[in-house]
C-alpha positions as a Markdown table, in Angstrom:
| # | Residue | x | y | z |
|---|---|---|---|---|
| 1 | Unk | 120.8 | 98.5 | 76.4 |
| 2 | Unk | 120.4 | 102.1 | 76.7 |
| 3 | Unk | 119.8 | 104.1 | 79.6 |
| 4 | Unk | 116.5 | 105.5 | 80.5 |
| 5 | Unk | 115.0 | 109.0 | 82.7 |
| 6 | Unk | 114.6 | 108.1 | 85.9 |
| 7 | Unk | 111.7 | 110.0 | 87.5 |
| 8 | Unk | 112.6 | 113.5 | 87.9 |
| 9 | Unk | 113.8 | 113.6 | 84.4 |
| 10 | Unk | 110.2 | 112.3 | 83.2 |
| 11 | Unk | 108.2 | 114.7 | 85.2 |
| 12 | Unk | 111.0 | 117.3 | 83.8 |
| 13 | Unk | 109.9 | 116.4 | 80.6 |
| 14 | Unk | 106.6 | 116.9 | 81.0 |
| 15 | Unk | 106.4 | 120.0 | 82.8 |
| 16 | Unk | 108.6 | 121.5 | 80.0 |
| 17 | Unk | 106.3 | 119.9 | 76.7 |
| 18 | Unk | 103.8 | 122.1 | 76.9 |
| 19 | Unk | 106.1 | 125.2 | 76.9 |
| 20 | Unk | 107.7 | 124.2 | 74.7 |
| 21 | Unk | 105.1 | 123.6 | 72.2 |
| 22 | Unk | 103.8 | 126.9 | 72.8 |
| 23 | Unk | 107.2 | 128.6 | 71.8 |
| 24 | Unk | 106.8 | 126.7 | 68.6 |
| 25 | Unk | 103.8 | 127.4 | 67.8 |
| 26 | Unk | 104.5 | 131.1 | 68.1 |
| 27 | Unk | 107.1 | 131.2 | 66.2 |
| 28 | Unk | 105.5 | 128.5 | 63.0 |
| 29 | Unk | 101.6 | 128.6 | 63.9 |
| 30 | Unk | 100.9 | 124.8 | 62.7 |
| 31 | Unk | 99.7 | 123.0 | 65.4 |
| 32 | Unk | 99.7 | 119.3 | 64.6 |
| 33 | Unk | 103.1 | 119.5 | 62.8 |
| 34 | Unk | 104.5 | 121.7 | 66.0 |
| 35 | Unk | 102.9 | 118.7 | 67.8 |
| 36 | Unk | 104.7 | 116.2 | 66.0 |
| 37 | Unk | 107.9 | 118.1 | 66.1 |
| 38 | Unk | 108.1 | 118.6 | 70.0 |
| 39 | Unk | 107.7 | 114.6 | 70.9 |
| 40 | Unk | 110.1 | 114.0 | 68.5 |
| 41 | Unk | 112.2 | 116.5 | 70.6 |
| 42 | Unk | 111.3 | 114.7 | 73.5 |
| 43 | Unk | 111.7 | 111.1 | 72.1 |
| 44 | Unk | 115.1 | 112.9 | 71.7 |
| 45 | Unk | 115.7 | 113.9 | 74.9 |
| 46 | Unk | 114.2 | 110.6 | 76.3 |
| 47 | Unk | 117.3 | 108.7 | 74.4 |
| 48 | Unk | 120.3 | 111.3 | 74.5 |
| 49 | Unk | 119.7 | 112.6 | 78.2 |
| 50 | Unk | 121.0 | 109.6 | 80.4 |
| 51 | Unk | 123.7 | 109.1 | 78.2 |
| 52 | Unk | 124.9 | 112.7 | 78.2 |
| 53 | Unk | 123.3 | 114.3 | 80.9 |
| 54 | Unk | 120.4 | 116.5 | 81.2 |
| 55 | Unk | 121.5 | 120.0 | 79.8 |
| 56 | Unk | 121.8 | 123.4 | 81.6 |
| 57 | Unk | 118.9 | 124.8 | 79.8 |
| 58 | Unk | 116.8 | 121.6 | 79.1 |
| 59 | Unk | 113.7 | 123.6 | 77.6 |
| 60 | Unk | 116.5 | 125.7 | 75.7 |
| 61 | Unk | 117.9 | 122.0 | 74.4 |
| 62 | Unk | 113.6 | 120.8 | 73.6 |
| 63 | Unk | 113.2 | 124.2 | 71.7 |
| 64 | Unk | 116.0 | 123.7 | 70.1 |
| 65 | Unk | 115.6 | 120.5 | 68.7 |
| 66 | Unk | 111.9 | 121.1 | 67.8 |
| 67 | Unk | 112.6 | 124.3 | 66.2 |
| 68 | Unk | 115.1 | 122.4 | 63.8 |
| 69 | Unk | 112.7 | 119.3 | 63.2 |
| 70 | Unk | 110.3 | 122.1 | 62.4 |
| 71 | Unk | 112.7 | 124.2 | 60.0 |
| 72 | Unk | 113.0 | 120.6 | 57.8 |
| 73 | Unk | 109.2 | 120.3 | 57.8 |
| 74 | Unk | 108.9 | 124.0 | 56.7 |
| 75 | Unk | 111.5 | 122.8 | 54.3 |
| 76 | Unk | 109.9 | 119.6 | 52.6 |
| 77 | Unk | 106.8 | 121.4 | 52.3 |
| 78 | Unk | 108.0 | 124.4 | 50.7 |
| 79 | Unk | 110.0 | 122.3 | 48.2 |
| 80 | Unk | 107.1 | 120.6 | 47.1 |
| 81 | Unk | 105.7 | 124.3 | 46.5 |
| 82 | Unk | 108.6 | 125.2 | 44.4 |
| 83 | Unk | 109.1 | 128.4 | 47.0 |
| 84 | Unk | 111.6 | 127.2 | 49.4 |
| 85 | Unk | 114.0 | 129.7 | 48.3 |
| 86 | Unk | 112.7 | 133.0 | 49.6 |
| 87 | Unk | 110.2 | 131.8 | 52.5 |
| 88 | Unk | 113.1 | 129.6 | 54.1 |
| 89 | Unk | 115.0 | 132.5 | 54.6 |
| 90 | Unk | 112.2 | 134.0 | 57.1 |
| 91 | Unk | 111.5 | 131.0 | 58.6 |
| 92 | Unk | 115.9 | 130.9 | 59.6 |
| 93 | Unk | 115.6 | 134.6 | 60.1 |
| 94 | Unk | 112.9 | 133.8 | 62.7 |
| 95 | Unk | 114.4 | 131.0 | 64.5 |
| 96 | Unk | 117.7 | 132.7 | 65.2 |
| 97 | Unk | 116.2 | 136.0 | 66.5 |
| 98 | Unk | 113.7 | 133.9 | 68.8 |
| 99 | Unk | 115.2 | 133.4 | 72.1 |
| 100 | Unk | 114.9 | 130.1 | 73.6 |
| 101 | Unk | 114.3 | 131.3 | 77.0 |
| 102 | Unk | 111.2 | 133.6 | 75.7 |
| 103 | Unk | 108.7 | 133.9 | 77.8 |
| 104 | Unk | 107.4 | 131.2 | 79.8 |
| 105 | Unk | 103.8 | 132.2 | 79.8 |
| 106 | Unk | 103.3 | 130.5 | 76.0 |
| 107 | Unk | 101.6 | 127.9 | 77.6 |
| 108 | Unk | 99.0 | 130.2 | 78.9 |
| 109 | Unk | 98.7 | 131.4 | 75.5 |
| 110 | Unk | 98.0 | 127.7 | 74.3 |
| 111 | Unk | 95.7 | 127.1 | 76.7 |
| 112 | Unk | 93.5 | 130.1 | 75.5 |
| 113 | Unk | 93.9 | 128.8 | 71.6 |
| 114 | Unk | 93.3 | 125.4 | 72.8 |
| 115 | Unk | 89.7 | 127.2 | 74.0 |
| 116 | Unk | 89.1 | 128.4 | 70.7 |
| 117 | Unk | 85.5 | 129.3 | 69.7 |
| 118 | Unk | 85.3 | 127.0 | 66.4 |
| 119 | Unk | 85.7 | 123.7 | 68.3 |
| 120 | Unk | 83.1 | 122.7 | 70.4 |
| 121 | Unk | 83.5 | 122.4 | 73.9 |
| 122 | Unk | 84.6 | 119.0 | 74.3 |
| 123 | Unk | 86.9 | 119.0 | 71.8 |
| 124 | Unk | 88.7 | 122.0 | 73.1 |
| 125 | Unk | 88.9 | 120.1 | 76.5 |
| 126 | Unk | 90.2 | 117.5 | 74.9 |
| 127 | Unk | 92.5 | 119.3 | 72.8 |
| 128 | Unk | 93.5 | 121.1 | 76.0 |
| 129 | Unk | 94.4 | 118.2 | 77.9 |
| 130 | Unk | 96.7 | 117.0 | 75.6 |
| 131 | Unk | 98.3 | 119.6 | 74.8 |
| 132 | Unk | 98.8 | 121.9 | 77.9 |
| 133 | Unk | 97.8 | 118.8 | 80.6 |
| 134 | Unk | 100.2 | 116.2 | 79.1 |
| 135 | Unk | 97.7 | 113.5 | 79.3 |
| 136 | Unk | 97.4 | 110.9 | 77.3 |
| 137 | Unk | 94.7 | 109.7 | 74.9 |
| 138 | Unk | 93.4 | 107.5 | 76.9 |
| 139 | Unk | 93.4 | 108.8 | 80.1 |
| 140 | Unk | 91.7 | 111.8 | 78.5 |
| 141 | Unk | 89.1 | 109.1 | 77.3 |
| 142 | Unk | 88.2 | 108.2 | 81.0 |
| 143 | Unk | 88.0 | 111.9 | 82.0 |
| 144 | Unk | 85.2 | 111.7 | 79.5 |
| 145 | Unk | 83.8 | 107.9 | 79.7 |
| 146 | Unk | 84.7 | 107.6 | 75.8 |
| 147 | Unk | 86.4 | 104.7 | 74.1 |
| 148 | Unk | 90.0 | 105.8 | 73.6 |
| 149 | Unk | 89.5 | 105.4 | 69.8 |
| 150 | Unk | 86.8 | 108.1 | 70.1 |
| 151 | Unk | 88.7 | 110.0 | 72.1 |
| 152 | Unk | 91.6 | 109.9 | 69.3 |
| 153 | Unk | 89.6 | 111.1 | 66.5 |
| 154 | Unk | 88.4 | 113.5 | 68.6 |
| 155 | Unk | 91.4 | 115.2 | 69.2 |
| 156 | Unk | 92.9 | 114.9 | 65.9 |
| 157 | Unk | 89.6 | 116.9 | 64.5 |
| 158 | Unk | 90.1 | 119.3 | 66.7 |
| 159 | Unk | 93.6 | 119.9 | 65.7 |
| 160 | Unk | 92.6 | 120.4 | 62.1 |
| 161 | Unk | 89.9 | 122.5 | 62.8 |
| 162 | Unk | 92.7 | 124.8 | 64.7 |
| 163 | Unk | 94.9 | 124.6 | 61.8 |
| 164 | Unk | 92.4 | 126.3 | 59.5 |
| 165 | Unk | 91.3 | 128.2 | 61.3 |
| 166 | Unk | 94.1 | 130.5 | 60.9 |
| 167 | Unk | 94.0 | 131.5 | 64.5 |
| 168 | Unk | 97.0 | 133.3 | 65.7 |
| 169 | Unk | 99.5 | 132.3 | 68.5 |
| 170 | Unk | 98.7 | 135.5 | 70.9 |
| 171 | Unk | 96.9 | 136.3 | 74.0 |
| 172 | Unk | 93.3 | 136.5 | 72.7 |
| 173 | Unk | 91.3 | 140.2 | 73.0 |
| 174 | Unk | 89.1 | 141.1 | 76.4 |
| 175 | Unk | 86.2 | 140.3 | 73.9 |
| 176 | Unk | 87.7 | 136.3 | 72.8 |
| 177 | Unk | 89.2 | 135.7 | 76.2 |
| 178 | Unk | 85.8 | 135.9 | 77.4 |
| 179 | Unk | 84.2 | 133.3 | 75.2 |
| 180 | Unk | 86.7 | 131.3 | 75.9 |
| 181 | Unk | 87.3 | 131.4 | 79.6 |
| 182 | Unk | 84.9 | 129.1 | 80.6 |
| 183 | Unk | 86.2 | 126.1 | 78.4 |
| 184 | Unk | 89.6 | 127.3 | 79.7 |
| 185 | Unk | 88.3 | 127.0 | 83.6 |
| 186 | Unk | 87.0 | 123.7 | 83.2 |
| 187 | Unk | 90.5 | 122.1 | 81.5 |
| 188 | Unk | 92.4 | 123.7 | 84.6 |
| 189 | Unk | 89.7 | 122.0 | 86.7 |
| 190 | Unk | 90.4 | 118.9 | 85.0 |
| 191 | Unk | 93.9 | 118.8 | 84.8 |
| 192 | Unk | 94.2 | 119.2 | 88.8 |
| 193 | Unk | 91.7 | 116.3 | 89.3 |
| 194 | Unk | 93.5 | 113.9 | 87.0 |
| 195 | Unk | 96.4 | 115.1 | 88.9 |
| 196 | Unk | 95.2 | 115.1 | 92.4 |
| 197 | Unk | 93.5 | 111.7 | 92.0 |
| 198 | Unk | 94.9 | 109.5 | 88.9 |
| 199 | Unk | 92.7 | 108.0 | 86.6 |
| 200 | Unk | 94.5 | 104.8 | 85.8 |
| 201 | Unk | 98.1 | 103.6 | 86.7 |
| 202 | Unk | 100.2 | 102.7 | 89.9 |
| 203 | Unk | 100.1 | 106.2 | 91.7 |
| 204 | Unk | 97.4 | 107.8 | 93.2 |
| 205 | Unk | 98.4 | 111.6 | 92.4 |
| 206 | Unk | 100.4 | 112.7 | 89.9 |
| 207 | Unk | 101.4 | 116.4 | 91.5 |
| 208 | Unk | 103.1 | 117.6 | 88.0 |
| 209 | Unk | 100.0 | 118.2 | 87.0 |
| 210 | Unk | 98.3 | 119.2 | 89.8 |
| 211 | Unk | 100.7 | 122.1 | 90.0 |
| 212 | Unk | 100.9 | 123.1 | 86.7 |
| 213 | Unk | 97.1 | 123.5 | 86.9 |
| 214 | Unk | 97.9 | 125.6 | 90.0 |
| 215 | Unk | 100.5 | 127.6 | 88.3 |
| 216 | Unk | 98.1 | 127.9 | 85.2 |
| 217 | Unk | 95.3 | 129.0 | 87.3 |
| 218 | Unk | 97.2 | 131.4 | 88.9 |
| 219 | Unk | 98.2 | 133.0 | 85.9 |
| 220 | Unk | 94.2 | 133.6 | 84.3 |
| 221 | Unk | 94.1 | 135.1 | 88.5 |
| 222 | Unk | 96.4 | 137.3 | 87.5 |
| 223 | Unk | 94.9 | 138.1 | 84.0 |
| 224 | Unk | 91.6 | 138.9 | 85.7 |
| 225 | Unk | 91.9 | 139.4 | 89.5 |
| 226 | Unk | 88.2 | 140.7 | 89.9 |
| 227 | Unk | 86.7 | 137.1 | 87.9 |
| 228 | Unk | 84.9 | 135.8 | 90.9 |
| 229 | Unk | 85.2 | 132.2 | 89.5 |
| 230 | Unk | 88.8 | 132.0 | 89.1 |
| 231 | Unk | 89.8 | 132.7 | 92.0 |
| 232 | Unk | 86.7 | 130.5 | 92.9 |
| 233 | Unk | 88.7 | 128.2 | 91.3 |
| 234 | Unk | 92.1 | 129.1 | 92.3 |
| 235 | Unk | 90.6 | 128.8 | 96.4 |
| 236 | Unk | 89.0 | 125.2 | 95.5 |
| 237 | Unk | 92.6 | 123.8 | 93.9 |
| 238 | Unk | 94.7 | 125.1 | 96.8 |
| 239 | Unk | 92.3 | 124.0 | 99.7 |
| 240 | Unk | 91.6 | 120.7 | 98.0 |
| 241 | Unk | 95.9 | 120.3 | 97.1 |
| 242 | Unk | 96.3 | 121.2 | 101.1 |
| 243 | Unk | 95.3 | 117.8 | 101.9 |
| 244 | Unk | 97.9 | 115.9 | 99.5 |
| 245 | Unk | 100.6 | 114.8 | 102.2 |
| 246 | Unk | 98.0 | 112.8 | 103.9 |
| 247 | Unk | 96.3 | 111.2 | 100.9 |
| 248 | Unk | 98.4 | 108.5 | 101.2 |
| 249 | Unk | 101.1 | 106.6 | 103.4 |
| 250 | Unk | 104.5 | 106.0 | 102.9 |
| 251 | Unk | 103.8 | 102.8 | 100.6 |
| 252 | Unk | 101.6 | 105.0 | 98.4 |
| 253 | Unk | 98.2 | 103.6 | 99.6 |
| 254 | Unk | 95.0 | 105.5 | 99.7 |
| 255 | Unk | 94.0 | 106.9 | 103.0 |
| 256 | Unk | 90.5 | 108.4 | 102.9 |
| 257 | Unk | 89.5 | 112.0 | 104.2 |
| 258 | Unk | 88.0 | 110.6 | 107.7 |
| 259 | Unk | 91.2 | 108.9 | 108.8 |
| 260 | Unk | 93.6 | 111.5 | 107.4 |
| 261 | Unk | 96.0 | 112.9 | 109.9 |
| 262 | Unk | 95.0 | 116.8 | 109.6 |
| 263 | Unk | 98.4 | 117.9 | 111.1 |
| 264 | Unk | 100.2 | 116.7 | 108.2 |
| 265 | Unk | 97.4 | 118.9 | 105.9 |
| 266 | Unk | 98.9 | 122.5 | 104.3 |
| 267 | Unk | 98.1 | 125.4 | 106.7 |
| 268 | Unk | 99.3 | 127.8 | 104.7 |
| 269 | Unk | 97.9 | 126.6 | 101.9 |
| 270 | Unk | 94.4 | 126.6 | 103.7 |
| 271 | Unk | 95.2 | 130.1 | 104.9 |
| 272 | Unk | 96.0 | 131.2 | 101.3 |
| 273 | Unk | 92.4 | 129.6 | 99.9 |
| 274 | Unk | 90.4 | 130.6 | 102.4 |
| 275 | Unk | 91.5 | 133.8 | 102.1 |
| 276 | Unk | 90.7 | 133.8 | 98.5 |
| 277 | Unk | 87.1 | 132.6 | 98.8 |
| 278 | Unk | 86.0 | 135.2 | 101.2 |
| 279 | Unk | 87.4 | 137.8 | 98.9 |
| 280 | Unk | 85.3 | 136.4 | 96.3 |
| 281 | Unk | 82.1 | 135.4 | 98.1 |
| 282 | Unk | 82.1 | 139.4 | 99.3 |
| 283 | Unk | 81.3 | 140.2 | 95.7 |
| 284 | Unk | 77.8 | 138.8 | 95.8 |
| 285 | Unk | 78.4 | 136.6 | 92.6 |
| 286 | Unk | 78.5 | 132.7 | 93.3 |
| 287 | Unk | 79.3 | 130.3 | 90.3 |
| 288 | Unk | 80.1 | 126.6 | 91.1 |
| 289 | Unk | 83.8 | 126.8 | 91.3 |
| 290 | Unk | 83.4 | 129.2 | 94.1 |
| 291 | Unk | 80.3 | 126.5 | 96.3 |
| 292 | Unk | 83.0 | 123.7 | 95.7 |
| 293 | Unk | 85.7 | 126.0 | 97.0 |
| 294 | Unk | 83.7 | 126.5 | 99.8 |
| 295 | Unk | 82.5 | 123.0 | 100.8 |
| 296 | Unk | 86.7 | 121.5 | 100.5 |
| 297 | Unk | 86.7 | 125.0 | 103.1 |
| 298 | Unk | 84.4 | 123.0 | 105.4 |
| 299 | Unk | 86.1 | 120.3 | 105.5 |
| 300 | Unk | 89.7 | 121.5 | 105.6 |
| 301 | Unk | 88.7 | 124.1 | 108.8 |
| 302 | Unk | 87.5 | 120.8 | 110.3 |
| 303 | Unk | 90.3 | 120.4 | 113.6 |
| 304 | Unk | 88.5 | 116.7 | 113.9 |
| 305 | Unk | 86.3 | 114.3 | 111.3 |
| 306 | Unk | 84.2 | 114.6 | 113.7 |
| 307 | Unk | 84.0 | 118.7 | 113.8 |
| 308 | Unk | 83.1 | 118.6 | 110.0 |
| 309 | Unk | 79.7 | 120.7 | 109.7 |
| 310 | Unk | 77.9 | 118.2 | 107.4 |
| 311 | Unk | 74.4 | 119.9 | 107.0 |
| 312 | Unk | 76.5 | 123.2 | 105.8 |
| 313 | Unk | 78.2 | 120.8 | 103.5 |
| 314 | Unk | 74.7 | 119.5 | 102.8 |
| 315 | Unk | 73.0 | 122.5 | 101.7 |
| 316 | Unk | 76.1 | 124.1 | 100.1 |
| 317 | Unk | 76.2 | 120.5 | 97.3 |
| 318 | Unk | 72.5 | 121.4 | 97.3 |
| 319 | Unk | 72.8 | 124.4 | 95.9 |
| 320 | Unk | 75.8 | 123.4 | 93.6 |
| 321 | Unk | 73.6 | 120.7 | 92.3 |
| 322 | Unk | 70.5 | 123.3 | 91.2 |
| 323 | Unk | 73.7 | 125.2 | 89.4 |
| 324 | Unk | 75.6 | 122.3 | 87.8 |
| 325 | Unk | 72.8 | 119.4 | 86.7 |
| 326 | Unk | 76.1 | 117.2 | 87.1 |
| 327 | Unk | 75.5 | 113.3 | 88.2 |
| 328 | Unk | 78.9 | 113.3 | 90.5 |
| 329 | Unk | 77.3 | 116.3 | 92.0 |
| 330 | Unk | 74.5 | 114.7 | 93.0 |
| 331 | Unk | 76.7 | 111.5 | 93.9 |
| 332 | Unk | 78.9 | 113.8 | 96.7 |
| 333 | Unk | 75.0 | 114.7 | 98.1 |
| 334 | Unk | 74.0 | 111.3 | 98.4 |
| 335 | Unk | 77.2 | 111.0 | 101.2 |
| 336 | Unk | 76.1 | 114.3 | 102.7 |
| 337 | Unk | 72.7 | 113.4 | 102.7 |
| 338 | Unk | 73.9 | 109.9 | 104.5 |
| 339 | Unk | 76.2 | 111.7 | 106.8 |
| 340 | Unk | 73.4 | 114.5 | 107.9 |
| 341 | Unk | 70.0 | 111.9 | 107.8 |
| 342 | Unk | 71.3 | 108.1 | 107.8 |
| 343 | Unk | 72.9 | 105.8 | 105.3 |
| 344 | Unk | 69.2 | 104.9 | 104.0 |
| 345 | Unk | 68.5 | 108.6 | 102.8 |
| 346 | Unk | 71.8 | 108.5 | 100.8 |
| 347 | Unk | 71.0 | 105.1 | 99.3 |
| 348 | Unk | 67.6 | 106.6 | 98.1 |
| 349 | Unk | 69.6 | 109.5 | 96.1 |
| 350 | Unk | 71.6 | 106.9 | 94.9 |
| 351 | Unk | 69.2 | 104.7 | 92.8 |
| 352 | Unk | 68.3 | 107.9 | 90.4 |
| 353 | Unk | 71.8 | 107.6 | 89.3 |
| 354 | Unk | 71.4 | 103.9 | 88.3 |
| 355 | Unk | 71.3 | 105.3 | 84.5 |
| 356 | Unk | 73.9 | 108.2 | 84.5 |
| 357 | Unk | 76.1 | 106.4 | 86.3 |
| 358 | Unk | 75.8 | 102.9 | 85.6 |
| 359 | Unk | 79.4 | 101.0 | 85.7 |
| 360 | Unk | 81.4 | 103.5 | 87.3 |
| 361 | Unk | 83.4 | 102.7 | 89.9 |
| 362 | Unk | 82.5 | 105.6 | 91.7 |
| 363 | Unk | 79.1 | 104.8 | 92.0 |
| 364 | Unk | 79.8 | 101.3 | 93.4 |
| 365 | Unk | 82.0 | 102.8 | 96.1 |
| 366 | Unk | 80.2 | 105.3 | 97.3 |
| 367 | Unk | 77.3 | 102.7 | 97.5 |
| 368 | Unk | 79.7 | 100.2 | 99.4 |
| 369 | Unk | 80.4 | 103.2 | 101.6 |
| 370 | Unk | 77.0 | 103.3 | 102.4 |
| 371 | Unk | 75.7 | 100.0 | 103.2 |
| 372 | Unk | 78.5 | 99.7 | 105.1 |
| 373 | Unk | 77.3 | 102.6 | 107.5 |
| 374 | Unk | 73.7 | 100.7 | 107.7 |
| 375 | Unk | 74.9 | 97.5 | 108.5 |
| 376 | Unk | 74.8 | 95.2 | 105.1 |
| 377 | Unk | 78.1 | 93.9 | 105.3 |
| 378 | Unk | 77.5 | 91.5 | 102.1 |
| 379 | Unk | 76.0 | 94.0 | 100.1 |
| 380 | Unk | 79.1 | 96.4 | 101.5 |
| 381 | Unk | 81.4 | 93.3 | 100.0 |
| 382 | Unk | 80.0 | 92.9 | 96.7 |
| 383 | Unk | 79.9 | 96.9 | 95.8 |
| 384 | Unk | 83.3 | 97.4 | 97.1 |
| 385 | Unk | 84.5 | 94.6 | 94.9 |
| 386 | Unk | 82.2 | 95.9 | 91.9 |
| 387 | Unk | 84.0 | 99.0 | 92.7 |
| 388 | Unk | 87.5 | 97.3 | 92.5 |
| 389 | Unk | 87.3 | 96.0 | 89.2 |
| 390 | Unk | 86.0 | 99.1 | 87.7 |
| 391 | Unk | 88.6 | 101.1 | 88.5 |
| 392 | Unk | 91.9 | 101.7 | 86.6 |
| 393 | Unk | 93.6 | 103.1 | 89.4 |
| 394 | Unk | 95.7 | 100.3 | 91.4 |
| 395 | Unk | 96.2 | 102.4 | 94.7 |
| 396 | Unk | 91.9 | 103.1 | 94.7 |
| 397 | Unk | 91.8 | 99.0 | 93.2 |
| 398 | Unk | 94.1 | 98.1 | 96.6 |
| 399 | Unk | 92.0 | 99.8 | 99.1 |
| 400 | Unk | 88.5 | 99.0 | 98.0 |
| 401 | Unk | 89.8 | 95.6 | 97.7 |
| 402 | Unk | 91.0 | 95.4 | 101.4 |
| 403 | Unk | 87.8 | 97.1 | 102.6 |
| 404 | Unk | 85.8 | 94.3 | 101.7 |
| 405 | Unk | 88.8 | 92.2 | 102.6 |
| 406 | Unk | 88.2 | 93.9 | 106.3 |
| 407 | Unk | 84.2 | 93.5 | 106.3 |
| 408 | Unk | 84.7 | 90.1 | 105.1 |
């Protein structure tokens, strides 16, 4: 039987996949068969790595082998055009001048095509995702609450619609990165939560992507230093990530925000965030990316739980909610509103979301949460449990399920 990655070579491969696909797509511009050609790459390297050993230069080795799985598509169709002659010798010419170590930044350049104008915005996210976040079809279908077969014909639209559309593979003008860079802000926001807190599976972060989104973000900073809500952004990844060595114990279980142990939690990280919102908030501007920033602030320059300033927190996902007119929104006011005015006032902002809302596990656990606080422990048993079997995450399945374990 043969050998196969361990987990540093799987998270190596995924880091690298979306570079790499954006050095192939600069260099032969057709998306879904550049696609095709990198997981073959990495199928590849999946099968020849543990055998042989991971390379020096493993995105080098993926380029590499892409490149030449490209250069025999280019080849087959070109044949059937009766033109292989002449255009093959570009498309060599091309490959051999291109250095495999080009600039590293292609996936930033993805992430703006990705955004492109002539999908709409949730195929672009979705596109996005899977391209530049490395997640997969179905995990991008509970991002969205879709059925995963949705979710698939979704994304394969929207890499036709890329495709002719003839866009190029360059940084987009002041004018297009504009349009774009709100689609682009929300996949960076999405990529860190999937990463932050899994969606499905047996961990509860998954801090490849969590960084790249990081790293990604940091780079748009860079692009545009005075964008208030980037570095909104940038502050609310980086004071939320500051928390991630306390998430969870040495087993990998869940350990929720009031029981963390705040010594373990990133100071410099905070530092850095913090630092970043107040720049930002000086401006005058305020989008959501910069209130959310500011309420993970709250919390994070919290020495104790009980230190956390909860009507601030209060009237700050106030506020966000008049903004954003988003049901999760109003979900995280609910436990403000509980936390400021009694579990009953939070259960009351609760029941509008009945509709929005109804089945997620989210929704349930939050609403455990709550009658828990007022004293229905059976209630408290049968949402946590409701909560339990809703999720697709086994480290959020395992703790819901010993909460009402506890309470029963």
């Amino acid at each position: 039987m043969a050998a196969s990655l361990d987990t540093s070579g799987e998270n190596l491969l995924r880091e690298l996949a979306p570079q790499v696909l954006g050095a192939i797509m600069r260099r032969f511009g057709d998306f879904s068969a550049a696609e095709d050609a990198v997981q073959e790459a990495l199928i590849a390297a999946a099968m020849q790595w543990p055998e042989e050993g991971v390379p020096e230069n493993p995105r080098g080795w993926l380029i590499h082998v892409a490149a030449r799985r490209m250069t025999d598509h280019v080849r087959a169709e070109l044949a059937r055009r009766r033109r292989e002659a002449v255009v093959m010798t570009q498309i060599e010419d091309r490959v051999e001048a291109a250095d495999v170590d080009a600039d590293q930044e292609d996936t930033l350049i993805l992430l703006f095509m990705c955004c492109h104008p002539a999908l709409t915005r949730a195929s672009a996210i979705a596109l996005t995702l899977r391209a530049v976040g490395g997640l997969t079809t179905l995990e991008i279908a509970n991002a969205f609450l879709v059925p995963e077969a949705t979710m698939a014909q979704r994304i394969s639209r929207a890499k036709q619609r890329i495709k002719t559309s003839g866009v190029p593979f360059r940084m987009p003008t002041d004018t297009d990165r504009e349009e774009r860079l709100e689609a682009v802000l929300h996949v960076l926001y999405l990529i860190f939560s999937e990463g932050y807190t899994s969606s499905g599976g047996p961990d509860l972060q998954r801090t490849d992507l969590s960084n790249e989104a990081i790293r990604l973000t940091r780079a748009v900073h860079h692009l545009l230093p005075n964008d208030e809500e980037v570095a909104g952004l940038l502050a609310l990844m980086l004071l939320t990530d500051a928390r991630r060595a306390a998430r969870s114990d040495p087993d990998g279980e869940l350990i929720p925000l009031a029981e963390q142990d705040r010594t373990q939690w990133d100071a410099r990280a905070i530092e850095e965030g913090v630092a970043i919102l107040s720049a930002t908030l000086s401006r005058g501007a305020v989008g959501p990316y910069q209130v959310q920033a500011a309420i993970q602030a709250v919390h994070d320059e919290a020495a104790r739980v009980e230190d956390t300033d909860w009507p601030q927190i209060l009237g700050l996902y106030g506020l966000l909610e008049r903004m954003s007119n988003n049901p999760m929104v109003t979900l995280n006011l609910a436990i403000a509103k509980a936390m400021v005015n009694g579990p009953a006032a939070g259960l009351e902002i609760l029941a509008t979301l009945e509709k929005q809302l109804a089945g997620h596990h989210r929704l349930h656990a939050v609403r455990a949460h709550l009658l828990e606080m007022n004293g229905d422990c059976d209630g408290a048993i049968n949402e946590y449990r409701a909560a339990a079997n809703r999720t697709t995450s086994i480290p959020e399945q395992r703790y819901l399920l010993m909460r009402a374990a506890r309470l029963t």
